[in-house]
C-alpha positions as CSV (number, residue, x, y, z in Angstrom):
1,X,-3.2,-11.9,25.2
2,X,-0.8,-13.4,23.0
3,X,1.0,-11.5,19.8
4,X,-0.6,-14.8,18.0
5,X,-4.0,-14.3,19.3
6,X,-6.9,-12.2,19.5
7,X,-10.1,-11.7,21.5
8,X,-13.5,-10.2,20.0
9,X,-12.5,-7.1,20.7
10,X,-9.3,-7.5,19.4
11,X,-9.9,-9.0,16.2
12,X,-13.0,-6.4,16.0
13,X,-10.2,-3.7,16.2
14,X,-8.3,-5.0,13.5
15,X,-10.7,-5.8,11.4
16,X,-12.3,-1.9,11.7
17,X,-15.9,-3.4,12.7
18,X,-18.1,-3.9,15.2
19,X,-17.7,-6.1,18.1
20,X,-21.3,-7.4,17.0
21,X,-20.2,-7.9,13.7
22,X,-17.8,-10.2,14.8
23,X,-20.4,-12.1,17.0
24,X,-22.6,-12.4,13.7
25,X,-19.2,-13.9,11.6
26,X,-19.0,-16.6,14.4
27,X,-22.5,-17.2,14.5
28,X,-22.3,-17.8,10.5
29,X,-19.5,-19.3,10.6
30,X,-17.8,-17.2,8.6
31,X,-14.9,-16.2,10.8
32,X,-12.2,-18.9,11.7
33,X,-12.2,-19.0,15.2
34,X,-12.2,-21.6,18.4
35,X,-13.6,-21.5,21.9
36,X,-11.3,-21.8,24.9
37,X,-12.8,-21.7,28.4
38,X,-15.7,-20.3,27.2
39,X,-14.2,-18.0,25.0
40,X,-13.9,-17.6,21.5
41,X,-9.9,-17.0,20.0
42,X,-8.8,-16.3,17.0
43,X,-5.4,-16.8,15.8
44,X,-4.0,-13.9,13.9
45,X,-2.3,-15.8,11.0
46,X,-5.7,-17.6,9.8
47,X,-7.7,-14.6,10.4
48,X,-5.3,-13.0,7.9
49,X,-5.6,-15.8,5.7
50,X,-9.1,-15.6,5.7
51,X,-9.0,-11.9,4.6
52,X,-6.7,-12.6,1.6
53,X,-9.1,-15.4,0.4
54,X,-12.0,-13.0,1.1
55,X,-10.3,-10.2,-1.1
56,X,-9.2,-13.0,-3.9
57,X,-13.0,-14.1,-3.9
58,X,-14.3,-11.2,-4.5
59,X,-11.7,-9.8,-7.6
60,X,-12.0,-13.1,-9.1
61,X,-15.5,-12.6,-10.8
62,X,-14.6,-9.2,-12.0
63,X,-11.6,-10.8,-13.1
64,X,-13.4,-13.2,-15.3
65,X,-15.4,-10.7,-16.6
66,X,-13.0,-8.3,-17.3
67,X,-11.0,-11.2,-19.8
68,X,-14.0,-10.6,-22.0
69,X,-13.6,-6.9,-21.9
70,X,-11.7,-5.1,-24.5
71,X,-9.6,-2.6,-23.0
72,X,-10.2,-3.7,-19.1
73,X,-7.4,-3.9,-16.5
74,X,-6.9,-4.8,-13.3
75,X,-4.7,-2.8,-10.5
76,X,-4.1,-3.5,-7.0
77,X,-1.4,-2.9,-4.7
78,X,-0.1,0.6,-2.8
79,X,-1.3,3.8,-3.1
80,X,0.1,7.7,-4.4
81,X,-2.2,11.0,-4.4
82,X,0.0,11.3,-7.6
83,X,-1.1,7.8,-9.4
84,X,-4.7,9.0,-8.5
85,X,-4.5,11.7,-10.3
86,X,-2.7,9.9,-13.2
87,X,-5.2,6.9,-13.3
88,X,-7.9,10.0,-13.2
89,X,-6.5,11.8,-16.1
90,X,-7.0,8.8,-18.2
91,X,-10.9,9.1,-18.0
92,X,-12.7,10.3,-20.1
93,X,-15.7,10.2,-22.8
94,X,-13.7,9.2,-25.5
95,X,-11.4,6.6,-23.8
96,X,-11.3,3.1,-24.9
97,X,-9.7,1.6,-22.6
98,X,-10.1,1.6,-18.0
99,X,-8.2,0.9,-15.4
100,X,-9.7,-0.2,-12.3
101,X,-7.5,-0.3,-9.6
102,X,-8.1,-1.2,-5.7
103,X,-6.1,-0.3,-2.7
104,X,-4.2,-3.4,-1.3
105,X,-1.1,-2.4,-0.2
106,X,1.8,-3.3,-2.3
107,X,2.7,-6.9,-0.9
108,X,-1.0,-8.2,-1.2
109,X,-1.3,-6.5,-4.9
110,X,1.7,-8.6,-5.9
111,X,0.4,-11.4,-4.6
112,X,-2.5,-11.2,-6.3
113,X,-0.5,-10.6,-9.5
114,X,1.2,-14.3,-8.4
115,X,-2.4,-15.7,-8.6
116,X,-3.5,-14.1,-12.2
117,X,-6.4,-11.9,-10.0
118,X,-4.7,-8.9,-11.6
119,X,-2.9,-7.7,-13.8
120,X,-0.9,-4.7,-12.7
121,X,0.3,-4.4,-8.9
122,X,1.3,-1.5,-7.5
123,X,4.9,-1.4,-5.5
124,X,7.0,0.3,-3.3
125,X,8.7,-2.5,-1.2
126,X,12.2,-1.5,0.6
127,X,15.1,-4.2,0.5
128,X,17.3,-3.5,3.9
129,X,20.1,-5.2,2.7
130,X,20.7,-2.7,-0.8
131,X,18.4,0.2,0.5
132,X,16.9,-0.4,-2.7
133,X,13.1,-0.8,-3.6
134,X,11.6,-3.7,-5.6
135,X,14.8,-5.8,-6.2
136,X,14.8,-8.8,-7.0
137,X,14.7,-10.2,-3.1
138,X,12.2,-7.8,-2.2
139,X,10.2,-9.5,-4.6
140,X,10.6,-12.7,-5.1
141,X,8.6,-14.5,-1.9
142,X,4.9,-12.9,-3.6
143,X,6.2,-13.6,-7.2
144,X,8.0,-16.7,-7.2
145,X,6.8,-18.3,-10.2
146,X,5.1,-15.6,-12.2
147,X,6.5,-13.7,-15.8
148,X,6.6,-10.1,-14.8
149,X,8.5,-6.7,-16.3
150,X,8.9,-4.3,-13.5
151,X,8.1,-0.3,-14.8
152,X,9.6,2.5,-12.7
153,X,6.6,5.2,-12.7
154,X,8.4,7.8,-10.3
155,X,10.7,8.5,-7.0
156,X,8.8,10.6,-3.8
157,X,9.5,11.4,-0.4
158,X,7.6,9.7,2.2
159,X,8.0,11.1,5.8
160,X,6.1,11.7,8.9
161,X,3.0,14.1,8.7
162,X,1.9,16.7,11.2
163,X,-0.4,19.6,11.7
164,X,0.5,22.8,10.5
165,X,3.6,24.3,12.3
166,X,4.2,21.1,14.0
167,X,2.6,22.2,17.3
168,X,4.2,18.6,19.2
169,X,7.4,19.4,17.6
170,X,8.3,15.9,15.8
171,X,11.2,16.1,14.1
172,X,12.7,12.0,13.4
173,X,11.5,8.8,14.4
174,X,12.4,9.0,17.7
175,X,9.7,11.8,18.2
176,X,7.1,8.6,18.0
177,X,8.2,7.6,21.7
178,X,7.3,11.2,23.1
179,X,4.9,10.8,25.5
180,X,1.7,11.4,24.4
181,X,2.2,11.2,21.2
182,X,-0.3,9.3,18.8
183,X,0.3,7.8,15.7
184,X,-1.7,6.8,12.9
185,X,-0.6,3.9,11.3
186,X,-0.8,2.0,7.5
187,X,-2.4,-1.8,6.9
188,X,-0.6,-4.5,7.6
189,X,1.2,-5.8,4.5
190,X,1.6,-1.7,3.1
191,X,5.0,-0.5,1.7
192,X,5.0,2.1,3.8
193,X,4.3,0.2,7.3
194,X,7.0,-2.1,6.5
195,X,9.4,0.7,6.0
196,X,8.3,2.0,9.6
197,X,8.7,-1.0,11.0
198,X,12.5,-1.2,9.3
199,X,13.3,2.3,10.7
200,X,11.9,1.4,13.9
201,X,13.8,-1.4,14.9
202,X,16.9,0.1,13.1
203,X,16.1,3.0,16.3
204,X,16.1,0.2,18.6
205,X,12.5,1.2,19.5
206,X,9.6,-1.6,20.3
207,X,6.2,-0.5,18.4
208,X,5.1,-1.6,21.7
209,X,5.9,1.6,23.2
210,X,4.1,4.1,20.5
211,X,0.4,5.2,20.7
212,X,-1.1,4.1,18.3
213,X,0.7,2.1,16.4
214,X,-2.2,-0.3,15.8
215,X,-4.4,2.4,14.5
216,X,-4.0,1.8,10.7
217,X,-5.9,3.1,7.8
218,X,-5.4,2.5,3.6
219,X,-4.5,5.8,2.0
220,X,-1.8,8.9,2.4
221,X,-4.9,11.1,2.5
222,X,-6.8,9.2,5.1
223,X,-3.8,9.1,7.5
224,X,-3.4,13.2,6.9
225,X,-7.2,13.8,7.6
226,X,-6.6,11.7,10.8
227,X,-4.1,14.0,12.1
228,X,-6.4,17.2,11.1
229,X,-9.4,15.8,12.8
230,X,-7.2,15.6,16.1
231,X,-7.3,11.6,16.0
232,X,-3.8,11.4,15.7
233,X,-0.6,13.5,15.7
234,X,1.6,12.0,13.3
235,X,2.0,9.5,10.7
236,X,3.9,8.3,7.7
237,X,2.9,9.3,4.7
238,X,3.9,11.1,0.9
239,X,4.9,14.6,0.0
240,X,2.1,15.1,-2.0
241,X,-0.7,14.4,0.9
242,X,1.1,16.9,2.9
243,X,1.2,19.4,0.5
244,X,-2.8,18.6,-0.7
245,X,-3.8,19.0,3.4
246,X,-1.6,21.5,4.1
247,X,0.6,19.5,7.0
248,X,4.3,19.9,7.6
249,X,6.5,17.8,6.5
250,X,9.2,15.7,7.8
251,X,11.2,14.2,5.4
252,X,12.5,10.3,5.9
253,X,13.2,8.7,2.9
254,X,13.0,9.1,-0.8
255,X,11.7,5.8,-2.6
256,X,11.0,4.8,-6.1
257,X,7.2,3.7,-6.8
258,X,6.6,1.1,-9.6
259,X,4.5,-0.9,-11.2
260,X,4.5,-4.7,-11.0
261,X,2.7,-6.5,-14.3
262,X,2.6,-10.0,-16.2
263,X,4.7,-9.7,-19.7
264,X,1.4,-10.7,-21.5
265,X,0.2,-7.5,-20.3
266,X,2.8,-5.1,-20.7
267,X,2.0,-4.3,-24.5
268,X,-1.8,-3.9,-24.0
269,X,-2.9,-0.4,-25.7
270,X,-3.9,0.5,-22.0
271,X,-0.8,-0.1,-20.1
272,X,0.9,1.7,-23.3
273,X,-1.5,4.8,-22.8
274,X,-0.3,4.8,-19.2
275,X,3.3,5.1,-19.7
276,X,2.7,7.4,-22.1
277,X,0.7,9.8,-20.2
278,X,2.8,9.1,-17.6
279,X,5.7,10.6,-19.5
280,X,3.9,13.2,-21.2
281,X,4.8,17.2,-20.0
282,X,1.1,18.2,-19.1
283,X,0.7,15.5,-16.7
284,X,4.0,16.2,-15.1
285,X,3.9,20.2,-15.0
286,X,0.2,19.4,-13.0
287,X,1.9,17.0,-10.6
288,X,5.1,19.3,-10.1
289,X,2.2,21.7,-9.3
290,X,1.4,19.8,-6.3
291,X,4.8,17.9,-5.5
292,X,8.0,17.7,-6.0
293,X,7.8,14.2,-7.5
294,X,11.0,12.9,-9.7
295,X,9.8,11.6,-12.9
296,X,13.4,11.4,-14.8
297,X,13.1,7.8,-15.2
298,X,9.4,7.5,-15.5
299,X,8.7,4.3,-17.9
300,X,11.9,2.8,-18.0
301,X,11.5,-0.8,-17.4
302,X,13.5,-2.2,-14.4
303,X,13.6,-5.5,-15.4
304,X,12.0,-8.7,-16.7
305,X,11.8,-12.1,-15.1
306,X,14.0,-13.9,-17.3
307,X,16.9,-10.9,-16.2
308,X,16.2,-11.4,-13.0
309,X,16.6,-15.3,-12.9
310,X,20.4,-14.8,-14.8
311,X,21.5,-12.2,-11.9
312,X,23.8,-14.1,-9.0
C-alpha cells in the first residue's frame, strides 16, 4: 500500500479506532474515502484534512462562547508535565480568570492560532538550519498572516525514555534500529515527532526500519506508561515524565518551550497571571522539585510580528 494511501485497517490504525468504526464513518459518509476494485481507499492527506476541520469544528463553538466570557482563554498546541502543573496551579476558588487548554501538538495549535480558534498555542518547533526553536522560519508557514508576540516559558531536555536500569541498553538514536526494539511514538504534527524525524534522517536511518514507529500517542506521560506497561521499550519524551515514572533517561536535546499568542491577547489579566506565576519562586522551587527545568528567561518575550517582518 502506498505511503499516500490507506486501507480500513490502516486508516483504523491511525485513527486509534475500530475497524468497525471506520465502516460506520463510510457508511455516514463522514469519512472521505473512494472505492477501487471493490475496495474502499483513503488518501492520507484528506483524511488529515478532515481531522483538522473536525478539531476546528468542534473548538469553534466554545470559541464563540468563550468571547462572551470574562476571563476565558483558549490553549492548544504541545504538551509539558511542567505546564500541567503550572496551568493547575492557577485553579482555584478564588480565581477569576481559566485557561482551558487542549492537546494538539504544537504545529496544529499554531495553526489554530492562524484561524482565531485560540488564543494561545503552545510551541516547541526545531528549525534545522539555526538549531534554534520557534524562529521566525519555523514559524511562519502556520502563522503567515496573523499578529502574534512569541513568550519564552522555559528550556527542558527531551530524550529517549526507558524502563528502570535500561534493561535493552539504549543509549542514542541508533539504539532504535536494535532488533527487537519497539518504540512508542508522538502524533503526527508534535514538536517532539518532528525532532525525531530530524535526528533520524540526520542518522541516515529510514523510520521504516524501527518497530513501532507508527505507534503514536499525545502526552510525555502516556508514552512513559507505554514503556511500563511492556507496550513499548522506548520513546521520546521530557525530563520531567521520566523523573514522575521513575524511567532512565537518555538525554538528546535541550529545547526552549513557548507560548505562541495574538497581541490582542497578550495583556489580558489571564495571560498576565500566567507569566507571573510562571516567574514566581514557589512555582519554580515545586517544579525544580521534580525537574531540572531552566526558567532564567521565563517570560521574556521573543518577539512580535512586526520584529519579525523587519528581520532579513
Amino acid at each position: 500500500m502506498s505511503d499516500e494511501l490507506m486501507n480500513t485497517k490502516e486508516v483504523a490504525r491511525y485513527l486509534d479506532i475500530h475497524e468497525k468504526q471506520v465502516y460506520f464513518l463510510i457508511k455516514a459518509g463522514r469519512i472521505p474515502a473512494t472505492r477501487v476494485t471493490g475496495k474502499w481507499i483513503f488518501p492520507k492527506t484528506l483524511i488529515d484534512e478532515w481531522l483538522a476541520s473536525n478539531a476546528a469544528a468542534a473548538i469553534q463553538p466554545a470559541r464563540e462562547k468563550h468571547t462572551k466570557a470574562r476571563g476565558v482563554l483558549l490553549a492548544a498546541g504541545s504538551n509539558d508535565p511542567i505546564l500541567d502543573l503550572l496551568l493547575a496551579s492557577l485553579k482555584g476558588p478564588l480565581s477569576d480568570f481559566f485557561i482551558f487548554s487542549t492537546i494538539t501538538g504544537s504545529t496544529q495549535g499554531l495553526r489554530l492560532l492562524q484561524q482565531g480558534l485560540t488564543d494561545l498555542a503552545w510551541c516547541h518547533l526545531f528549525d534545522t538550519e539555526s538549531g534554534e526553536y520557534n524562529t521566525r522560519k519555523a514559524l511562519a508557514a502556520y502563522l503567515p498572516a496573523a499578529k502574534t508576540v512569541g513568550v519564552h516559558l522555559f528550556r527542558r531536555e527531551l530524550g529517549l525514555v526507558t524502563a528502570p536500569g535500561n534493561p535493552r541498553m539504549i543509549h542514542s538514536i541508533e539504539s532504535l534500529t536494535k532488533n527487537g526494539i519497539r518504540l512508542i511514538n508522538r502524533q503526527e504534527g508534535s514538536g517532539t515527532r518532528l525532532l525525531l524525524d530530524y535526528l533520524l534522517q540526520k542518522a541516515g536511518i529510514s523510520p521504516e526500519g524501527i518497530a513501532g514507529y507508527e505507534q503514536a500517542v499525545s502526552t510525555h506521560v502516556e508514552v512513559g506508561l507505554s514503556i511500563l506497561s511492556g507496550e513499548a521499550d522506548t520513546g521520546v519524551a521530557t525530563i520531567a515524565a521520566a523523573k514522575i515514572l521513575g524511567l532512565a533517561f537518555i538525554p538528546l536535546i535541550q529545547e526552549s518551550f513557548d507560548m505562541i499568542l495574538g497581541q490582542d491577547v497578550f495583556f489580558e489579566p489571564g495571560v498576565q497571571a500566567f507569566i507571573e506565576r510562571l516567574q514566581s519562586a514557589p512555582f519554580r522551587g515545586r517544579a525544580e522539585n521534580i525537574s531540572s527545568y531552566d526558567f532564567q528567561r521565563a517570560g521574556k518575550i521573543l518577539f512580535t510580528t512586526e520584529e519579525q517582518d523587519g528581520m532579513a
